[in-house]
N, C-alpha and C positions, 0 to 999 in steps of 0.2 A: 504494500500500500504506500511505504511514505517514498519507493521512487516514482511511484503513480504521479505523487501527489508534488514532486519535484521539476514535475514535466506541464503542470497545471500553473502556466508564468500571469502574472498580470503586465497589462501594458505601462504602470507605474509601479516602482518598490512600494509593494503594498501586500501586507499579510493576504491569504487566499480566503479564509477559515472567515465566516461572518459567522459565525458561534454562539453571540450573545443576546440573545430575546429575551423578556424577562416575563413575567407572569402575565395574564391578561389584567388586572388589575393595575400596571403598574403605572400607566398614563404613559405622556409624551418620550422619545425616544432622547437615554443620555437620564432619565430618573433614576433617583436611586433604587434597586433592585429592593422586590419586600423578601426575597429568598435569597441568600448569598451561597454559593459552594464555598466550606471551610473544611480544611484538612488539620487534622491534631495527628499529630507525628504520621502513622500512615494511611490512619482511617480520616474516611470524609462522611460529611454528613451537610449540614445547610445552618447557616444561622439568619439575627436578624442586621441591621447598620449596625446596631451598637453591641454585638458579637452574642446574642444572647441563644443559647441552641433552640432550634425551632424543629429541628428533624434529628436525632441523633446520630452520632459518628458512629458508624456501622457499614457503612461502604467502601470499598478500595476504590472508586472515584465515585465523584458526583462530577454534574455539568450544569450550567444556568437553566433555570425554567425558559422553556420555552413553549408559547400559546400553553399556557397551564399546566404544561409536564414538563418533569425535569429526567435526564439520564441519567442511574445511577448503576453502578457494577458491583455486583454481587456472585462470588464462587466463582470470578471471571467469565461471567455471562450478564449480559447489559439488556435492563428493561427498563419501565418508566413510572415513577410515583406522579402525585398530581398534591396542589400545596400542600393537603392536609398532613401530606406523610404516607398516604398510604399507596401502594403496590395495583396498580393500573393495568398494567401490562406487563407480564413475569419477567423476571430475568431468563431469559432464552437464548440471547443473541451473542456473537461473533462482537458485533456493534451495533453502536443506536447513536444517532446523530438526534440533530437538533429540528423539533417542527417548525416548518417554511410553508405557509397557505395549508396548511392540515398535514400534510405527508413527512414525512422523518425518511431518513436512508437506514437499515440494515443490512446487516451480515448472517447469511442463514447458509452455513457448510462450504465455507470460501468464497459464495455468491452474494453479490448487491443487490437487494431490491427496496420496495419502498412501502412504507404501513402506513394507516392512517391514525388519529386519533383511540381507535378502538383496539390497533392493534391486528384489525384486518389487511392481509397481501394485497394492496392493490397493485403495486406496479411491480411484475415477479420477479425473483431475481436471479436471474440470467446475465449478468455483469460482473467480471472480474473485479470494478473499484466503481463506485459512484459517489459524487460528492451533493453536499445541502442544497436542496433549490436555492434560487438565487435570480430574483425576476421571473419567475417564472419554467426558468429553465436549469436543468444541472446538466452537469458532466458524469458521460459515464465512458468506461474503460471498454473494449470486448477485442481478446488476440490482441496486447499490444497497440491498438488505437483507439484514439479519443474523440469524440462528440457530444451532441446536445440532444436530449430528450425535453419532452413538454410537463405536464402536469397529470396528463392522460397516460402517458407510458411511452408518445408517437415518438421515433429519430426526426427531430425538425433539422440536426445541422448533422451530416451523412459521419459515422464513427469509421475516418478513414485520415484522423491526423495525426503527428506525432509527439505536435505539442497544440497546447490552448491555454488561451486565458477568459477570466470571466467576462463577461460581457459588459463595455463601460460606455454607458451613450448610444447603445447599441450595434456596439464595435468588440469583434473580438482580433488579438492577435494569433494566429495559429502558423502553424511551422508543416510545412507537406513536400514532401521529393526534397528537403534538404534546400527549398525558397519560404521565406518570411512573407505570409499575405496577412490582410482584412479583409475577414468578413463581419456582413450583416447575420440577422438571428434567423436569416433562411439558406444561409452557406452562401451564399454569392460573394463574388470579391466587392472591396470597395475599396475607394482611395486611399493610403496613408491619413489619418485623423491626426491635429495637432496635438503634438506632444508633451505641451504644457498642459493640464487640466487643474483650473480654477477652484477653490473650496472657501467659501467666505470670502474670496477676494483675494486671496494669496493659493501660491503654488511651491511644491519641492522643485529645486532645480540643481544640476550639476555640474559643476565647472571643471573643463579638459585640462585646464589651464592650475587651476590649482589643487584637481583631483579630490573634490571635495565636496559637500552635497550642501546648501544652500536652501534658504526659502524669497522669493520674492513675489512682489505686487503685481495686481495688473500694469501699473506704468513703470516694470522694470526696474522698480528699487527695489533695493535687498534689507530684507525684514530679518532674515537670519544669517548672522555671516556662511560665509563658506571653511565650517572648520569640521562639519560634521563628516563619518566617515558613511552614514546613511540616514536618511531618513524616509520615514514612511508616508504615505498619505495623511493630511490630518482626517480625523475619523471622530464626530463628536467634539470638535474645537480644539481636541489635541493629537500631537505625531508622533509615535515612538522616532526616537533617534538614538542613536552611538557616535557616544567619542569615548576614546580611550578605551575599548573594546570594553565599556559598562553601557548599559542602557537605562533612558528615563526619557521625560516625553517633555516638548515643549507646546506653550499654548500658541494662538495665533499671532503674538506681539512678537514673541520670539524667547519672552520667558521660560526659563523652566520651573515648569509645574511640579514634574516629580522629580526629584534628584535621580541621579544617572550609577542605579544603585543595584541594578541588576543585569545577570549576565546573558539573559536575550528575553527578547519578546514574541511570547508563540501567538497568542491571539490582541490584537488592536482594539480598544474601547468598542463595545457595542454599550448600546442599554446600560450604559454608566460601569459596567467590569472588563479588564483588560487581562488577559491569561500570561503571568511570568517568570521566570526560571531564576532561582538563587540556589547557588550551593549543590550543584546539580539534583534541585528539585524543585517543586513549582508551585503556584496555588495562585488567586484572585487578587486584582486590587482594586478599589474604588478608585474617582475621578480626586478624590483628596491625599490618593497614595496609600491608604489605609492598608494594611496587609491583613489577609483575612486566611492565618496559620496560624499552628502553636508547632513546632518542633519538639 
């Protein structure tokens, strides 16, 4: 799965993983989560903002609610509680990704497929790797190549490339015969899309010249110097970035928000939680930097 998932580029240094929903209750997108995944040394369980257990630490992971269920793994088989705590959908699975428009991705005996809400196969799984809908459409693997299905189960963009990225503006970058095209979300070529893309007004940008990843404005001024060794999209008002091979995340001014205190960034703010790795282990933080672990 994770060289699958290596071959899955976007057309900006931008985490792939949109991972983070939070309960249907929880209002506008970037609020604080009423369910947090916390890890105490290796179990996980859910608390609330102010660390209070809400679900007990009883699972080898958990994952953000998503549309009212959250994923949790148990005996190394992954199924779905819902806020109360309680057990939804068993633990059965390979994997359980996160609900996107009702459907979740699964793992059933090395195969992708996709379940609904109840926990009913709707879209079978006939797929070596499938990733989270995502507008509508996800990526799935079959023999080594990569395309897009719908919501219904249909191939809208034909699984015959060797590489893709998500779909941004209705552009994807994909890789075929060893030439870099764009396409649109019915496989047809389209022209090269502008490489800068805009988020509040500002953009990541990279300089040849000083080898170094930068933020500027639409009129071309530079909001962040060029000292960073990466930065991501901003995602919710803030960008993961690295300098000094640490990570933490700058707001749109060019402050840093979170000191630069950890040693990578696997998932990028959603719904106010960003997923990140300290001490080669990992767990949640809020938009305040909060860490939501006990070691």
């Amino acid at each position: 799965m994770s060289d699958t998932k290596a071959r899955i580029i976007d057309i900006t240094p931008q985490a792939l993983q949109a991972n983070k929903t939070a309960a249907d209750n929880e209002g506008a997108a970037g609020a604080q989560p009423v369910l947090i995944p916390f890890r105490k040394k290796q179990r996980w369980g859910y608390c609330s903002a102010d660390k209070k257990v809400m679900v007990p630490y009883v699972y080898e992971s958990t994952s953000p609610f998503s549309e009212g269920l959250g994923a949790v793994q148990q005996h190394e088989k992954f199924g779905y509680i819902n806020t109360a705590g309680t057990m939804v959908i068993p633990c059965k699975y390979e994997f359980a990704g996160l609900f996107k428009g009702g459907l979740a991705v699964v793992c059933i005996k090395k195969k992708y497929g996709f379940i609904d809400a109840t926990g009913k196969l709707v879209i079978a799984a006939d797929y070596d790797y499938a990733d989270n809908f995502l507008d509508g459409l996800a990526v799935v693997e079959r023999k080594g190549k990569l395309g897009f299905i719908d919501t219904t189960g249909k191939v809208v963009v034909p699984i015959k490339y060797n590489e893709v990225s998500p779909f941004r503006d209705g552009v994807s970058f994909v890789e075929l015969g060893g030439k870099d095209l764009f396409i649109d979300k019915t496989g047809n070529e389209v022209p090269e899309p502008d490489d800068v893309i805009y988020t509040d007004g500002v953009a990541v940008d990279f300089s040849d010249e000083k080898e170094a990843f930068g933020v500027i404005s639409k009129d071309k001024s530079i909001v962040v110097p060029y000292i960073y060794e990466y930065i991501n999209d901003y995602s919710e008002g803030l960008a993961a970035a690295s300098l000094n091979d640490k990570w933490g995340f700058l707001d749109s001014k060019g402050q840093v928000a979170i000191p630069f205190v950890f040693d990578d960034v696997l998932d990028v703010f959603e719904d106010g939680l960003a997923l990140v790795e300290v001490d080669e282990d990992f767990g949640y933080i809020d938009k305040n930097g909060t860490q939501y672990w006990e070691n």
